[in-house]
TIKOL-85218 format. One line per field, with one value per residue (C-alpha): x negated, z negated, y; residue in one letter. Coordinates in steps of 0.05 Angstrom, whole numbers, plus 32768, in hexadecimal, padded with zeros to 4 digits. Example, Ala and Ser with C-alpha at 12.3 -4.5 7.8 and 13.67 -1.06 7.14 Angstrom:
x (7F0A,7EEF) $
z (7F64,7F71) $
y (7FA6,7FEB) $
code (a,s) $
END
This chain:
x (7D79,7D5B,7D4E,7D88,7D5F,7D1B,7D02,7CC7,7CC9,7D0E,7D49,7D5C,7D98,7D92,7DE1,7DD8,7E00,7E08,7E48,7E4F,7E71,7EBD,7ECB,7EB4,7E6E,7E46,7E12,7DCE,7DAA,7D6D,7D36,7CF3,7CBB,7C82,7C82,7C49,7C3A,7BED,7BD8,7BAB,7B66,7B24,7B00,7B41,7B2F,7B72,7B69,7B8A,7BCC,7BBD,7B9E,7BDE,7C0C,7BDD,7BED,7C3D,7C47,7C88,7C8B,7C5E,7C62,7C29,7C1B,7C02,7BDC,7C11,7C48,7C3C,7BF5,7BCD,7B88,7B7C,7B3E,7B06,7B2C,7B66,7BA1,7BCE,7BAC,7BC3,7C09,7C1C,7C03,7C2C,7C71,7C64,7C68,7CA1,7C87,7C9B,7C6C,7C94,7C67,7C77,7C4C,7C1B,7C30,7C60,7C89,7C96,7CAB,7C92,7C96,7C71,7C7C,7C5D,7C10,7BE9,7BE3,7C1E,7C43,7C0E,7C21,7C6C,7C5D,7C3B,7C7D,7C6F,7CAE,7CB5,7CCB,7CE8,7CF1,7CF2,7CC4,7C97,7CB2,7D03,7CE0,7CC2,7D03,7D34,7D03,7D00,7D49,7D51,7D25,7D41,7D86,7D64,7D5B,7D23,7D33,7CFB,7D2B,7D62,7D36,7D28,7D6D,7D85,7D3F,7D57,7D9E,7DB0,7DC6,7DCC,7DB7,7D6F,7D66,7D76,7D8C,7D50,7D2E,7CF7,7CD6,7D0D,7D44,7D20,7D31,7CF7,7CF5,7D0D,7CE8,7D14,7D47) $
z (8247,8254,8226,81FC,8206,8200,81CE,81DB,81D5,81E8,81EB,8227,8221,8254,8259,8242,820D,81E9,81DF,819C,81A3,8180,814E,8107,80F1,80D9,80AE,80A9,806E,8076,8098,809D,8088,80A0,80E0,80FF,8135,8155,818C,81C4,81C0,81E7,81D1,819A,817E,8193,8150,8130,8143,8122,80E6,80DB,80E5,80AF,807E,808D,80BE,80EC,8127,8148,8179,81A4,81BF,8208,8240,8270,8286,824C,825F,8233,823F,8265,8267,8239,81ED,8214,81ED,8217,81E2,81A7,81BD,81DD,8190,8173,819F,81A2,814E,814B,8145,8177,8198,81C1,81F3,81EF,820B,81EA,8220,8211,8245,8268,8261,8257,829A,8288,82D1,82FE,82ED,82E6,8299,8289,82A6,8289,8245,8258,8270,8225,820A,8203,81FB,822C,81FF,8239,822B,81E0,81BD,818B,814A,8168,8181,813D,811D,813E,8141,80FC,80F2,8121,80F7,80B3,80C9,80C8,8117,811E,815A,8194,81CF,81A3,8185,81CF,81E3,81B1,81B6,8203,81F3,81E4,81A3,8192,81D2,81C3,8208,824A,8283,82B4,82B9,82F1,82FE,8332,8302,82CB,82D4,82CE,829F,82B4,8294,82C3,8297) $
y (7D14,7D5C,7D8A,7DB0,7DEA,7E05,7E3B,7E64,7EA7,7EA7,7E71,7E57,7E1D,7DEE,7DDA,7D9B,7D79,7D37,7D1D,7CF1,7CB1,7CB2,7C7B,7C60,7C70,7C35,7C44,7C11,7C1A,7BE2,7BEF,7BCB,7BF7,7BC4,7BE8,7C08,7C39,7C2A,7C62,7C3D,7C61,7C56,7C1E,7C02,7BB8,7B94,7B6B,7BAB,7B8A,7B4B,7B6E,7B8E,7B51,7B2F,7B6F,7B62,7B90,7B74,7B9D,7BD0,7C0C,7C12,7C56,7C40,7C73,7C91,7C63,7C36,7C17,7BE6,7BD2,7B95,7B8A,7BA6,7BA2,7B80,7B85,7B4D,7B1A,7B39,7B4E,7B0B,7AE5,7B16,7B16,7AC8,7AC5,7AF6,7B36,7B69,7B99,7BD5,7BF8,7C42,7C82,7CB7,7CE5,7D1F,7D19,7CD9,7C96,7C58,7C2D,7BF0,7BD3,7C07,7BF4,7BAC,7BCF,7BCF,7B98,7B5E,7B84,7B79,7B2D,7B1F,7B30,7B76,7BA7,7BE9,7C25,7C49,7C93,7C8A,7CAF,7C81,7CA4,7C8C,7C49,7C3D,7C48,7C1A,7BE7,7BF9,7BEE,7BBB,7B91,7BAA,7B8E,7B43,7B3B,7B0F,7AE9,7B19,7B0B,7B2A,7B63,7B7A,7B72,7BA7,7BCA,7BE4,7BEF,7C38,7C39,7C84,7CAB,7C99,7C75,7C85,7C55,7C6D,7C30,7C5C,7C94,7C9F,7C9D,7CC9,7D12,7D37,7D74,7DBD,7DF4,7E2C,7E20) $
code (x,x,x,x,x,x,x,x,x,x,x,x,x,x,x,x,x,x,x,x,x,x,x,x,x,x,x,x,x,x,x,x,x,x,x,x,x,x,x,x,x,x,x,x,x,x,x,x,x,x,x,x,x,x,x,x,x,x,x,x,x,x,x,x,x,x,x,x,x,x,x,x,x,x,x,x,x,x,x,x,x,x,x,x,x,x,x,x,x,x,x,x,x,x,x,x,x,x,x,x,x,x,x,x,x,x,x,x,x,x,x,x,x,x,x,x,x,x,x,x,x,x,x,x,x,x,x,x,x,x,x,x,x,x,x,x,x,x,x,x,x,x,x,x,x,x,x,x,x,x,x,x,x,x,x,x,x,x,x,x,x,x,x,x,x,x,x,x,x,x,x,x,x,x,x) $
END
């Protein structure tokens, strides 16, 4: 969704509001704590990932380039993450940018990451991607097909249905 608002030196509401869900709150109290955010740099060893699996680490949020790119080639990461999607471990693919999404499809990048059993983290930011992977996990989901299934469901308002570029509204600073 766009922003409520923006504050700078003034505050400028943008009109947009989020409308709760009615009905009985549930409450989850487990979460898994072995989860890790990584941030793609220059010149990362892609044996990070299994480094971390080996310290008990179940999940991990990548912080890809742009639309959620991986390397491919030098430090390719497609080893790592298929080894680790293949033993149960999920790997979502979010972005380092600010604003933007992760659209694992549009690039060679990013799709070979999504055909190793990679997860796209959409418009989530890593922080929200860490945590319902977090709780997804902590609730005893270990079956990967499952874990993405309720990965790309919108839970709370966290995820929005643009699947594209196309569908993503872009933000409005004239607000």
């Amino acid at each position: 969704m766009l922003p409520l608002g923006i504050i700078e030196h003034d505050i400028r509401k943008s009109g947009e509001t989020y409308k709760k869900k009615m009905g009985q709150i549930r409450l989850y109290d487990k979460m898994e704590d072995k989860v890790a955010i990584v941030k793609i740099t220059p010149g990362m060893k892609p044996e990070i990932i299994s480094v971390l699996i080996k310290m008990g680490y179940k999940g991990m949020v990548l912080e890809g380039y742009g639309a959620g790119n991986v390397p491919i080639e030098e430090n390719s990461l497609i080893g790592e993450i298929k080894k680790a999607t293949q033993s149960g471990v999920p790997i979502i693919v979010s972005t380092q940018t600010a604003i933007g999404s992760s659209w694992m499809y549009l690039y060679e990048c990013g799709r070979k990451a999504l055909e190793a059993g990679a997860i796209p983290g959409h418009d989530m930011i890593s922080e929200t991607a860490m945590t319902k992977l977090m709780w997804i996990l902590g609730s005893g989901v270990r079956d990967i097909e499952e874990i993405k299934r309720i990965f790309l469901k919108d839970v709370a308002g966290e995820i929005s249905n643009a699947r594209n570029a196309k569908e993503k509204r872009i933000w409005e600073y004239s607000l």
